[in-house]
N, C-alpha and C positions, 0 to 999 in steps of 0.2 A: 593094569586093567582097573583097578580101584580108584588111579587118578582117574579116569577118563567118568567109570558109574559112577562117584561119589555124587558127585554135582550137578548129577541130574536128581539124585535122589536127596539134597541136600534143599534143591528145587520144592522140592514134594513137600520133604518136610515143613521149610518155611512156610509154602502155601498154605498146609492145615494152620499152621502159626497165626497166618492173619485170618484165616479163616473162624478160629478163637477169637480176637480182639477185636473182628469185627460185630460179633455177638457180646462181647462187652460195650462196645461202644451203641448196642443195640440197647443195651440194659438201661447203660446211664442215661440213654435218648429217652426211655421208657418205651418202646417201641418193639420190643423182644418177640412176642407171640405175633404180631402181622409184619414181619421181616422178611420178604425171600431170601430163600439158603444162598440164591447164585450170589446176589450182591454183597454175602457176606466176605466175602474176599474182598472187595474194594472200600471196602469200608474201615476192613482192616488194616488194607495196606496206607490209607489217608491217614488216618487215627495215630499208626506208627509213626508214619512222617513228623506227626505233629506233635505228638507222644518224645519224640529226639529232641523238637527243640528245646523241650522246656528242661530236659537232659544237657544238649549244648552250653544253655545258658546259666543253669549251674553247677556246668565242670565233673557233670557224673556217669560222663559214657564211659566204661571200662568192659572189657570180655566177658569177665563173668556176670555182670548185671546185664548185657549183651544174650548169654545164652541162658541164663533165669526167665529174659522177657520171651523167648523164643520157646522154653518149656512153658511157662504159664499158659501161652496161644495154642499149645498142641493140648495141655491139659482142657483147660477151656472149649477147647471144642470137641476133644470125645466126651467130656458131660453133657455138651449139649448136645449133640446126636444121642446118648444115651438114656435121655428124658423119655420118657412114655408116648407122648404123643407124638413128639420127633421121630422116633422112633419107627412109628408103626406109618407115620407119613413115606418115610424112605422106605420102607418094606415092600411099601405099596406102587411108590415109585420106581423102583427096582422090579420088582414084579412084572410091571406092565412091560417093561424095556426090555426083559431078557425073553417075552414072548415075541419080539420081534426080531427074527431069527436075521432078516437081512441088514436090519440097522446094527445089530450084534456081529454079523460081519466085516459090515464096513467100520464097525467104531473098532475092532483089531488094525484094520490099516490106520485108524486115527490116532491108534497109541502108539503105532511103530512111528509114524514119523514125529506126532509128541517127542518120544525118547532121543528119536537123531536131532531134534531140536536141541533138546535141554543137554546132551552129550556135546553138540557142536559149540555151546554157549559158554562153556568152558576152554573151547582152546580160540574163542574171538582174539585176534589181531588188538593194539593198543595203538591210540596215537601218540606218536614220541611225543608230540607239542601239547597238545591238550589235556591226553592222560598224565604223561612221567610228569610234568611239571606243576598238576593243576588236582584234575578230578582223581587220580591216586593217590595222590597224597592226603588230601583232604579226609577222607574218610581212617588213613592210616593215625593224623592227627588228632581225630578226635577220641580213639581209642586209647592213646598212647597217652593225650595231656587230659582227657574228658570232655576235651571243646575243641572248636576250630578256629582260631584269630590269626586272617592273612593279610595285614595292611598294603603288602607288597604283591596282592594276586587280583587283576583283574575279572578272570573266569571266578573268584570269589563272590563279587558282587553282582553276577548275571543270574545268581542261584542262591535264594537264603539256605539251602543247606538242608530240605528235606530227603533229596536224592542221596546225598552224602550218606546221610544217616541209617538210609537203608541199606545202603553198601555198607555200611558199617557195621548192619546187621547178619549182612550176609558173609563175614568176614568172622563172626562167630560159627559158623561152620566148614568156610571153606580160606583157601587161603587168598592171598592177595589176585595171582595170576587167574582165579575162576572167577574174578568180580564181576562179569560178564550177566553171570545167571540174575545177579538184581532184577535186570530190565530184560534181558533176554531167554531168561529160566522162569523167574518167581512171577514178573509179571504176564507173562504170553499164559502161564496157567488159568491166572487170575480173568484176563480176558479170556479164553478159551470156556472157563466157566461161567460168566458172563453170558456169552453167546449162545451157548448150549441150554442155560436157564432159563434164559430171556425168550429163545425160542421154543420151549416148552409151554412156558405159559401163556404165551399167545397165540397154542394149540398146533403148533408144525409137529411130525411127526421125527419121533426120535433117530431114524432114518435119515430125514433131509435137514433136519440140524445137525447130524453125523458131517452128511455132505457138504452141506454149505461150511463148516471148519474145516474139511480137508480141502476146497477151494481158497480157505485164509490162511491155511499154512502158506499155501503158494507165493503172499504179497512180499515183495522182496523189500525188509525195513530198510531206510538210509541210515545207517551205522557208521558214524562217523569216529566217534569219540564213547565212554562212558554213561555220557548224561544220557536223560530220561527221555524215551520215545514212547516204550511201550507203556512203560507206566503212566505217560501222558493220555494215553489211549483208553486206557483202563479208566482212567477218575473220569475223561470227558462223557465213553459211555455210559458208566456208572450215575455221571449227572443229569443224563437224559432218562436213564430207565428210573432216577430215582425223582424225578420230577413228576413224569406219568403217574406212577405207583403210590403216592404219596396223599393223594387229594383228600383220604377219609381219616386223615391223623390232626390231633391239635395243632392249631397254626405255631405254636412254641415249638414243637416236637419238628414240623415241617423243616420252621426255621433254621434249627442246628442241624440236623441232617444234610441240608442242602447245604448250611455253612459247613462242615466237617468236610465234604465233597469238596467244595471251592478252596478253602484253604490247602486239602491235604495235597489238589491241583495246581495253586499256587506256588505255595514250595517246593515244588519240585525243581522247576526251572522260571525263570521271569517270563520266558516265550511264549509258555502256557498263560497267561494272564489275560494278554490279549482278548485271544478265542474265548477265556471263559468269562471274561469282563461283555462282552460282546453278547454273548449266546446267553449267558444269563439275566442281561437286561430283556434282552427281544424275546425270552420265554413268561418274567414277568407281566412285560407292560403289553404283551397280547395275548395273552393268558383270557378266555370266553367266559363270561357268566361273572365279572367280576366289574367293580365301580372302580374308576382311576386311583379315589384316596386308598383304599385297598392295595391297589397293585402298588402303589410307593409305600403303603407301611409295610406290605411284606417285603418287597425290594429292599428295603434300607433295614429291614430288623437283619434278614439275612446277611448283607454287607456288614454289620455291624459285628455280629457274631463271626463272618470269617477275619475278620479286624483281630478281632480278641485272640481266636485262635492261632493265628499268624502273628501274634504279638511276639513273643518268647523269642523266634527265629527273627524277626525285625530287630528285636534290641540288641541282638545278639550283632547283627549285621552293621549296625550301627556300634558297637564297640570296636568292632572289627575293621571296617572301613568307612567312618564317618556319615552315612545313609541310612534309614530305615528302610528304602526302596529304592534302588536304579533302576532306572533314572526318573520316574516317576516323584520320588518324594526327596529328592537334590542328588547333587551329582557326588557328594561325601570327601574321598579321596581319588576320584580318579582324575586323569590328568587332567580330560579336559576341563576341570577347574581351577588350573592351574596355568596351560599353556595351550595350543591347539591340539593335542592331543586328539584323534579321532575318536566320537562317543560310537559304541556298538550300538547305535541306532541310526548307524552311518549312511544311510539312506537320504537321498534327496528328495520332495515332495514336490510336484511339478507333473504338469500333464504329460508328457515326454516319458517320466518313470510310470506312470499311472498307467499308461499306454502300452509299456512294455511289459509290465506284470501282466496285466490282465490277459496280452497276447500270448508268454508262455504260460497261464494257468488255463486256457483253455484247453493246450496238449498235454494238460497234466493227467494222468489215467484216472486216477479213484477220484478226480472232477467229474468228469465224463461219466462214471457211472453213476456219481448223486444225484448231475445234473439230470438226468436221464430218469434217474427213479422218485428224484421232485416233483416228475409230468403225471405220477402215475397212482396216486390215492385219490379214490373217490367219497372217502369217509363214510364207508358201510360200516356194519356190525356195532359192534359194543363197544362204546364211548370211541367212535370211529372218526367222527370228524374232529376232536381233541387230539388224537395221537395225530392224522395227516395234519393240524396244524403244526405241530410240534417236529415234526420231521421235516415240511417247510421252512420251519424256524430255524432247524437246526442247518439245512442245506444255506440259507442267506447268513446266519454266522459265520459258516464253514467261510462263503466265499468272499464275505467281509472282512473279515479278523485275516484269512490268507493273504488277499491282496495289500491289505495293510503292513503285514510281515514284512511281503516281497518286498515294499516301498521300501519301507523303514529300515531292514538289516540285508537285504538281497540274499538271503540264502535260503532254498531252495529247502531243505531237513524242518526248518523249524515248523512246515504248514502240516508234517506228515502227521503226527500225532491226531490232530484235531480231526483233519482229513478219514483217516483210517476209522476213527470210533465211527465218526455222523454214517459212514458207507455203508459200513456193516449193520450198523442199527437200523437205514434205512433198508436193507435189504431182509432183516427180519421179520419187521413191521410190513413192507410190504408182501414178500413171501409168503405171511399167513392171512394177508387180505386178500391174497390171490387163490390162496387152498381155499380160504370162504368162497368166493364171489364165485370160483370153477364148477362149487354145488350148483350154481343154481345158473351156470350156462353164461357168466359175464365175463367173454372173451378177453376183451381189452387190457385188464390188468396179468391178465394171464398171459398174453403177448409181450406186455411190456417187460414184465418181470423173467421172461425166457430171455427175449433181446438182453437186457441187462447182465443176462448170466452168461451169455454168449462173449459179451463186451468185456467182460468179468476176464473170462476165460482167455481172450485173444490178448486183452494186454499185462495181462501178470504170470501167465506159463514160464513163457521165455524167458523173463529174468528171475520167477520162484527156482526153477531148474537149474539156472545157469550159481545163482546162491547157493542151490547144495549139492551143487558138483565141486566147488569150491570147501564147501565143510565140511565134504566128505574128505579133501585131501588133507585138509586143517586137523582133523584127529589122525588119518595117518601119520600126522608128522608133524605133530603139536612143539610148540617154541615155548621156550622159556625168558620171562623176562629179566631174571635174575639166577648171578650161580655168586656161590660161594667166594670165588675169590673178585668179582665186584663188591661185595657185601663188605669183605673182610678191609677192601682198598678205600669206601668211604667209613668204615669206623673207625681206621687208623689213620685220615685224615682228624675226625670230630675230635679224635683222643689227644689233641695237639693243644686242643683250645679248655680253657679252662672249665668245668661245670656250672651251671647257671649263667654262663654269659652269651648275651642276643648274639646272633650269630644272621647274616646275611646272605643266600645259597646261591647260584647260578651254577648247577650241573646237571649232569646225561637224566642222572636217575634219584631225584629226590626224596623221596617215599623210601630209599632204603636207609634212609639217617634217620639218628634216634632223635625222635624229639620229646621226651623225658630229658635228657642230659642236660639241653640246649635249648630255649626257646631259637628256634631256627624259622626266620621268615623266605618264603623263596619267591625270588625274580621270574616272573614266570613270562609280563612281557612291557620290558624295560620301559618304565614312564605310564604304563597303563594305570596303575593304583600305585600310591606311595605315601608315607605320613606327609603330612606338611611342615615345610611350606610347598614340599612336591620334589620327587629326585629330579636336580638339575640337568639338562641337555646340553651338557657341553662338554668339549674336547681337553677342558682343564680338568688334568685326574685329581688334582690336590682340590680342586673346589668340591667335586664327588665323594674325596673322603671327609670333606671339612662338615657335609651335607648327613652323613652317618652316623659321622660321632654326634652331631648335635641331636640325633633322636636313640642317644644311647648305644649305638652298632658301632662294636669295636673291630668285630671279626670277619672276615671276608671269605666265604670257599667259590674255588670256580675253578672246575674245571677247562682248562684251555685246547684241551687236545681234541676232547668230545665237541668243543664250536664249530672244529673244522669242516665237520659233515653237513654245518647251513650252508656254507658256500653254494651249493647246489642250489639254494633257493634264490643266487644272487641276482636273477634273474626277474625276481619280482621285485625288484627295486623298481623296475622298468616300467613297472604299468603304470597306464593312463586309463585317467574319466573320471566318474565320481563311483559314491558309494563303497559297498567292499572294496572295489581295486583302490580306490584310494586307501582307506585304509589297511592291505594289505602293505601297501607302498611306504605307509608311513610306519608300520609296525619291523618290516625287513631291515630299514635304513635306522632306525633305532636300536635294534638289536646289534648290528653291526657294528654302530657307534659307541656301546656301551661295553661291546668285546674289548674295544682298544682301546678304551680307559681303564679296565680292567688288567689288561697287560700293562700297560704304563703303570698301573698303581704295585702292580709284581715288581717290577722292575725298581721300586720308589721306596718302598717298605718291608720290612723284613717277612721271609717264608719263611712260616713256622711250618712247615709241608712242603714241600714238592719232589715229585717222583717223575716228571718230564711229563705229566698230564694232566695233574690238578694240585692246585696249590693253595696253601690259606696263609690269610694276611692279618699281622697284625697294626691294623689303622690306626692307633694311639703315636 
């Protein structure tokens, strides 16, 4: 039982955590006393992000400086609820809420399903491909050596490494297997307050901000892998309510604020840049009441300051894989600068794709409802035509920066993040221009924003429901990704090979080797990244180990047995067209390619290992 509650409560805790460091990062902004409390969570969780790199880059992530930063964030923030005036503010806030007996009822429904949330976030599913090889390990490595340097990891260079770092933080409370709660626990809180905030202050009642989050549990996220959705979601809205919010602070003050958002949004994932590259220019440069030179010295002070802050993890990426930024600021170590290798921007640009995005983003649901609620601000009430431009702005981002995506990577996940913030914020912002304008008998937005909730309702039931029919079975009968005697079978491989010497990995489950012992770099997907002059594509196994030694790699582990279960995928050899399938096509037939120089190199060179499933070589 304590596996299954810890990690929802583990959840909780981290959440007060950033909800501290986001009031530190308030302090240092100078901005403390006019801060809303809801944003203080996202400000925190950016700040950590960014807070790791400069950790990363000087090799001092370890657990217990780990759960130090994680008590300071809990300390930090009962002072500040503790303050006087803080204080009697929540008093007051509390007060008002607990006389409204029916919103107090529905928000008990809103904490049972909260808790099956952050319960279920714990026994999420892994992808063998992308977690075991990639996004697990990553965060185990930084804990273990203080940094993370994967010359040999593509999925490295699609992410400077602030997601990482927060699973690395969450890894000081829970263990490997609940890494889930990062993005699926710590930040769904973070959003969840967010929404509840956000809609308080722009006067909905505590009630229908109850309701409208128990209509967002319902969205069913595309959960592929580890990396960052929600927490994508979380900094997007964060940037929109912290753009609103902002207008009576010193333009210095604005500046870093807005940078601290961009950045902590940045690092997380490269995917997120896009959108916020996008949506951040089109809030500047139409920004009302403002002269053009204006809007470019705030635009560019801002860019500058997120520059600075994404410094740390840039050089870091850059040590790591030859790039300050993929593929934007060179292509570093990956293949394709080396040989055709397919870049994850495998996308073709041609009317044809531009055609075919656009026609499946029309059936996309949470389009349908932005687009819908884009129709629907008439810019009443207080500072009212400023937010409906801003929620305009934010819907043509939304559908800018998506279809770009689609062109560019054809995958379908990377739009959801951006997508999901703009929705829900446009459904707050409207929601309470709708309680206004229903005073005073102005049907029209009050129609539209039913319709929308309806539309809301018809396309996200059926798969919110069909999600936790599923994680309800998933705690029943929660899976482990690790037992003892795998654990015990890759350390009595590692024990084979000498201490401190580079070591080369291709197996099942890499995240369970120590890398203290061994700087161990893993093959995560053969030719994607590699030092230079670039791992060679050929069937000649002695030219592959001739290719190892010359960047110092003596040692070789690979498990052979655990290959046998890609077979299944041999079928994706087969595809045709461009974009993804191409590059799935090219990624299959290299992996395959690189098995059986791997066998031939067993076969060539002595095992210092093998037990009929994985074997280590020594390439000298």
């Amino acid at each position: 039982m304590n596996e299954i509650i810890w990690p929802a409560l583990a959840s909780v805790l981290a959440f007060l955590s950033m909800m501290g460091w986001g009031w530190a990062a308030a302090v240092l902004i100078r901005i403390r006393d006019r801060m809303d409390l809801y944003l203080a969570g996202a400000y925190g969780l950016a700040f950590s992000a960014l807070f790791g790199g400069i950790l990363n880059l000087l090799g001092l992530i370890s657990l217990p400086l780990i759960r130090i930063y994680l008590l300071a964030g809990c300390v930090a923030f009962f002072y500040h609820i503790s303050r006087r005036d803080r204080r009697a503010a929540i008093q007051e806030q509390l007060s008002r809420i607990m006389r409204d007996r029916i919103g107090m009822t529905v928000a008990v429904i809103l904490f049972g399903i909260l808790f099956f949330k952050l319960v279920a976030a714990g026994v999420q599913p892994f992808n063998v491909h992308d977690d075991y090889h990639s996004y697990l390990v990553f965060p185990q490595k930084m804990i273990q050596t203080g940094s993370c340097r994967e010359p040999f990891s593509e999925r490295r260079m699609t992410a400077l490494g602030g997601q990482s770092f927060l699973q690395a933080l969450m890894l000081g409370l829970v263990d490997l297997e609940k890494i889930h709660i990062m993005d699926q626990g710590l930040a769904w809180l973070i959003f969840t307050a967010l929404i509840l905030g956000h809609g308080m202050k722009r006067g909905l009642s505590f009630r229908v901000c109850i309701g409208l989050l128990i209509l967002c549990q319902l969205v069913k996220v595309p959960v592929v892998n580890i990396s960052s959705v929600i927490s994508g979601s979380v900094l997007f809205y964060a940037l929109l309510c912290t753009f609103i919010t902002i207008g009576d602070e010193k333009s210095i003050s604005r500046a870093f604020l807005m940078g601290l958002v961009i950045a902590g949004l940045c690092s997380l994932k490269n995917s997120h840049i896009v959108g916020c590259a996008i949506l951040t220019f089109l809030l500047y440069f139409f920004k009302p009441k403002t002269d053009f030179l204006e809007k470019g010295r705030e635009f560019s002070t801002v860019v500058i300051i997120s520059g600075l802050l994404l410094s740390p993890w840039m050089i870091s990426l850059f040590f790591s894989n030859g790039t300050f930024l993929y593929p934007l600021l060179g292509k570093g170590y990956h293949g394709s600068a080396y040989t055709n290798f397919p870049s994850v921007t495998c996308g073709v640009l041609n009317l044809q794709s531009i055609y075919y995005a656009f026609r499946n983003f029309l059936t996309y649901p949470l389009f349908l409802i932005a687009a819908l609620l884009a129709l629907i601000p008439d810019g009443s009430g207080p500072n009212g035509q400023f937010r409906a431009l801003v929620c305009r702005l934010a819907f043509i981002g939304t559908w800018t920066s998506s279809l770009l995506l689609l062109v560019l990577s054809d995958i379908w996940r990377y739009i959801f993040a951006m997508t999901f913030a703009v929705t829900m914020f446009q459904i707050i912002e409207f929601q309470s221009q709708t309680s206004a304008n229903a005073k005073i008998n102005q049907s029209r937005p009050l129609t539209s924003a039913f319709v929308s909730l309806l539309l809301f309702l018809y396309l996200c039931l059926p798969q919110g429901f069909t999600a936790y029919s599923k994680n309800w079975k998933r705690i029943q009968h929660p899976k482990k990704i690790q037992n003892a005697d795998e654990i015990a079978t890759v350390r009595a491989t590692q024990e084979t090979i000498p201490p401190g010497q580079p070591v080369i990995a291709r197996v099942a489950k890499p995240f369970l080797l120590n890398f203290i012992r061994n700087p161990i770099y893993v093959l995560d997907i053969p030719g994607g990244s590699s030092l230079p002059p670039g791992l060679p594509r050929s069937m000649n196994a002695e030219e592959t180990a001739g290719y190892f030694r010359s960047v110092s790699i003596r040692y070789l582990i690979y498990s052979y047995e655990d290959d046998r279960p890609l077979s299944k995928y041999g079928q994706r050899a087969f595809l045709e067209g461009n974009g993804y399938f191409k590059r799935v096509h090219e990624i299959v037939i290299r992996s395959f390619e690189i098995q059986y120089v791997f066998k031939k190199l067993g076969a060539a060179y002595k095992n210092l290992y093998n037990d009929g499933k994985i074997f280590v070589l020594d390439l000298d």
